[in-house]
N, C-alpha and C positions, 0 to 999 in steps of 0.2 A: 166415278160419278159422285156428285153432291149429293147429300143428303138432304140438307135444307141449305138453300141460298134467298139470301133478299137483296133486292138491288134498290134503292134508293125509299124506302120505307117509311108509308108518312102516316098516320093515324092521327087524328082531332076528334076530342068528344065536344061538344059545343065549340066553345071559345079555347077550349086544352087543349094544348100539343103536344101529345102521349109521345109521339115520334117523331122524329123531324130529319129524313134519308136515314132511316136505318139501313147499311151494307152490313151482313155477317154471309157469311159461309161454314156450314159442320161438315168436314169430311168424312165418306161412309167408311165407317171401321173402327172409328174416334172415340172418345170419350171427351166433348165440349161440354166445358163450366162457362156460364151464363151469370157474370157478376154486376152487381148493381145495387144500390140501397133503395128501400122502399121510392116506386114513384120514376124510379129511373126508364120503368119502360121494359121493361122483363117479360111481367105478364102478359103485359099486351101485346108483345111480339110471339109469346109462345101462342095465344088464341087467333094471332091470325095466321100462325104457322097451320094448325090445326084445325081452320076455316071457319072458327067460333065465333068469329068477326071479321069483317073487309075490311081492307084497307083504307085509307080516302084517297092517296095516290103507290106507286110503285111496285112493284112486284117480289109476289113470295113464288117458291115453287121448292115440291117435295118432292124427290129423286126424279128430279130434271123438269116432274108436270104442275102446273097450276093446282093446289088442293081443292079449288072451290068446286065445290059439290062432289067430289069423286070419293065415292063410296069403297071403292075398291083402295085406294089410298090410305083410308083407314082402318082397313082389315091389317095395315102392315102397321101399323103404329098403337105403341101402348101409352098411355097417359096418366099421368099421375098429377092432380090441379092440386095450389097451394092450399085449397079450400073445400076438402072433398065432401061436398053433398051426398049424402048418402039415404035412401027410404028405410022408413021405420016396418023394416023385416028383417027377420035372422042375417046374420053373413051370410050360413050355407042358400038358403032362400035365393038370395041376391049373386051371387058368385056362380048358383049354378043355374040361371038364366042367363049369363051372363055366357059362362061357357056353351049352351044350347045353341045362343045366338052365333058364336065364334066356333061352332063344327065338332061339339061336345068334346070340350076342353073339361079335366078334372081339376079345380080348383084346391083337392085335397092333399098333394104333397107338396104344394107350397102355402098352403095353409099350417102345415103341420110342420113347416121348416119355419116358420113364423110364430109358433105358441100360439094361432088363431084359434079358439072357438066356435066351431060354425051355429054352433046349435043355440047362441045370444043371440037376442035381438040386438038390433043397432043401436036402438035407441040409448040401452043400458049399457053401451061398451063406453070404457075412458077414451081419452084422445090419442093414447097411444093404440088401443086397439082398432080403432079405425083407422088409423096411419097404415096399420096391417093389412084391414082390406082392401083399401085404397092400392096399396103396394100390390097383393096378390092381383087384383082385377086387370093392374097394367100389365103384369108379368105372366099371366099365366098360358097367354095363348103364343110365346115366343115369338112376337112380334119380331122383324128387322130393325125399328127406328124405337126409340126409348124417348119420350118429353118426360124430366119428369123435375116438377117445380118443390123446392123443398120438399125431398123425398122423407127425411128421417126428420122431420118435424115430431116433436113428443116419442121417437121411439127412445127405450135404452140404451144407453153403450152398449153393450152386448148385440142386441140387434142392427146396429148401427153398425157395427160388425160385419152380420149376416148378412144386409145388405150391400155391402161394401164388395164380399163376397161374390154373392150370387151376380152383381152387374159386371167384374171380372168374367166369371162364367161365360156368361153371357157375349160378353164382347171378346171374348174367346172364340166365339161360336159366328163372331162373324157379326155381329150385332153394330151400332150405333147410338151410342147416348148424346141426348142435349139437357144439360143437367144445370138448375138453375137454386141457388145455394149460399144462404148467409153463413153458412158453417166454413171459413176458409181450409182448414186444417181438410176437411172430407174432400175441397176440393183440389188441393195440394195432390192430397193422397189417391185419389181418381182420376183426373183427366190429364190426357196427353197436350191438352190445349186450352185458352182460357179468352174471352173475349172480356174485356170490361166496358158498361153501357153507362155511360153521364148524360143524363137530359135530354133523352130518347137517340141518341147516337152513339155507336160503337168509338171508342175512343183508344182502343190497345184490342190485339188479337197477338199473341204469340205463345211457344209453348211453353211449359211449367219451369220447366229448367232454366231458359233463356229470363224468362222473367225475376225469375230468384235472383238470378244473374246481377240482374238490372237494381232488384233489388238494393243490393252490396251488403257489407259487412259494419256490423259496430265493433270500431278499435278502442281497446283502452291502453294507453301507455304509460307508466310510470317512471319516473325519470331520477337519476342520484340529484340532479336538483333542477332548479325551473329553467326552461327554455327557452327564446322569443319564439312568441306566436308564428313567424314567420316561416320558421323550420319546418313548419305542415303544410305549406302554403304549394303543396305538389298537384300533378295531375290529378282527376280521381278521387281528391279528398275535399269535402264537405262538412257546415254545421261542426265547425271545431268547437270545442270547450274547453277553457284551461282552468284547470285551478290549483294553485301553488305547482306540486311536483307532476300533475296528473291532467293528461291529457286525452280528450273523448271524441269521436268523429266518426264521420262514412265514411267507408271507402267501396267506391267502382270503379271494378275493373283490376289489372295487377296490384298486387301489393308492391314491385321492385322498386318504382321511384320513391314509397314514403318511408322502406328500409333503405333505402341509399341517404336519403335524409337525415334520417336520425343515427345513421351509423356512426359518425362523429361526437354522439354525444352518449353518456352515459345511462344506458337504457336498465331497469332496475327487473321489470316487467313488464309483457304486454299478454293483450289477451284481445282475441279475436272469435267472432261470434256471427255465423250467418243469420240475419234479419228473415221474416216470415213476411210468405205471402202478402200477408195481411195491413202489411208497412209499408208496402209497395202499393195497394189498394187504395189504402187510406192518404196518401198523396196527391192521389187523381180526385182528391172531396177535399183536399183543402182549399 
């Protein structure tokens, strides 16, 4: 079963076209990254996932039902918002209302796997310590399905760490993340799958590895002396650059045609370098 699917996903604030057919699908067991630069439509698709707002046409649905209004839907779902509003009382105050409501849930051993302080008020924690309670409030009652929008906003490395951790755990245990994240590197190292959103529609869905793929490599080659351009001119290579002995470029996909190339010619060095995520991303906004 799905976990969350949207079939043609439109949202307009006035005159804005937040979405315009959004289609995603997160499969249950997954860990889905949710990429996108501010404005792209992220957020707005995670609140209507979570019935925080309607749609104006198309359909969401959370393991398999409509969310709108189903209470019972959100008892399986943890949430983490980019922007956690939080009331001016202690954490422990707030965390353990929190679990009363959710079948008296102990919000103390993941408070205390977090460096949380329950006994601060809200008001006077930093932004990293409310990232913590934010964090614990999603996780504590072991939800199924995981939303969670810029999870390690302001925490440490180390904790960013812990996190990283505990949602393994977790989706060990059979869980589900839809995880939505300008840290590329977190999302590399997390999910099994990766959607990326331009202009309120999904525009790539595949998984991490396949995309690397896609990715390719930067070649540098060094030559006993200059080449014509021509010599690189193979399948799979791109964005050549030559200067004097030294030649720089993409390559997707095999490397055998642009070593069958250059094998003729006197190669001094090369040096080959898988590109990030991140390159691959930044493509899709040029």
């Amino acid at each position: 079963m799905l976990a969350i699917a949207t079939r043609g996903l439109v949202k307009h604030y006035g005159s804005v076209e937040a979405l315009r057919g959004l289609d995603l699908e997160v499969e249950s067991g997954s860990v889905t990254g949710f990429l996108g630069p501010n404005g792209a439509g992220k957020t707005t698709t995670i609140r209507l996932v979570l019935d925080l707002i309607r749609p104006t046409s198309g359909v969401v649905e959370v393991f398999g039902r409509s969310p709108r209004g189903a209470a019972d839907l959100r008892r399986r779902i943890g949430y983490l918002p980019g922007e956690p509003a939080l009331p001016d009382v202690t954490a422990g105050e707030y965390l353990g209302y929190l679990g009363r409501l959710r079948g008296r849930v102990d919000p103390g051993p993941l408070a205390a796997r977090f460096g949380l302080d329950l006994s601060r008020s809200m008001a006077t924690l930093s932004r990293g310590n409310k990232q913590k309670v934010a964090l614990v409030q999603a996780f504590m009652h072991e939800p199924e399905l995981y939303v969670l929008d810029e999870p390690t906003s302001g925490l440490d490395p180390l904790l960013q760490q812990e996190f990283r951790a505990l949602v393994r755990e977790r989706v060990a245990d059979g869980a589900t993340v839809f995880l939505s994240s300008h840290v590329l590197a977190e999302v590399e190292t997390l999910t099994t799958r990766v959607a990326i959103v331009r202009a309120g529609v999904v525009v790539d869905v595949d998984d991490v590895d396949t995309l690397r793929r896609r990715a390719g490599q930067e070649v540098e080659i060094t030559f006993a002396a200059p080449v014509p351009a021509d010599v690189l001119a193979v399948p799979g290579v791109t964005d050549v650059e030559v200067t004097g002995t030294t030649a720089r470029l993409l390559l997707h996909g095999e490397a055998d045609p642009l070593l069958r190339a250059v094998t003729p010619w006197h190669v001094v060095h090369l040096r080959a370098q898988d590109r990030e995520l991140e390159d691959l991303f930044m493509e899709f906004y040029r």
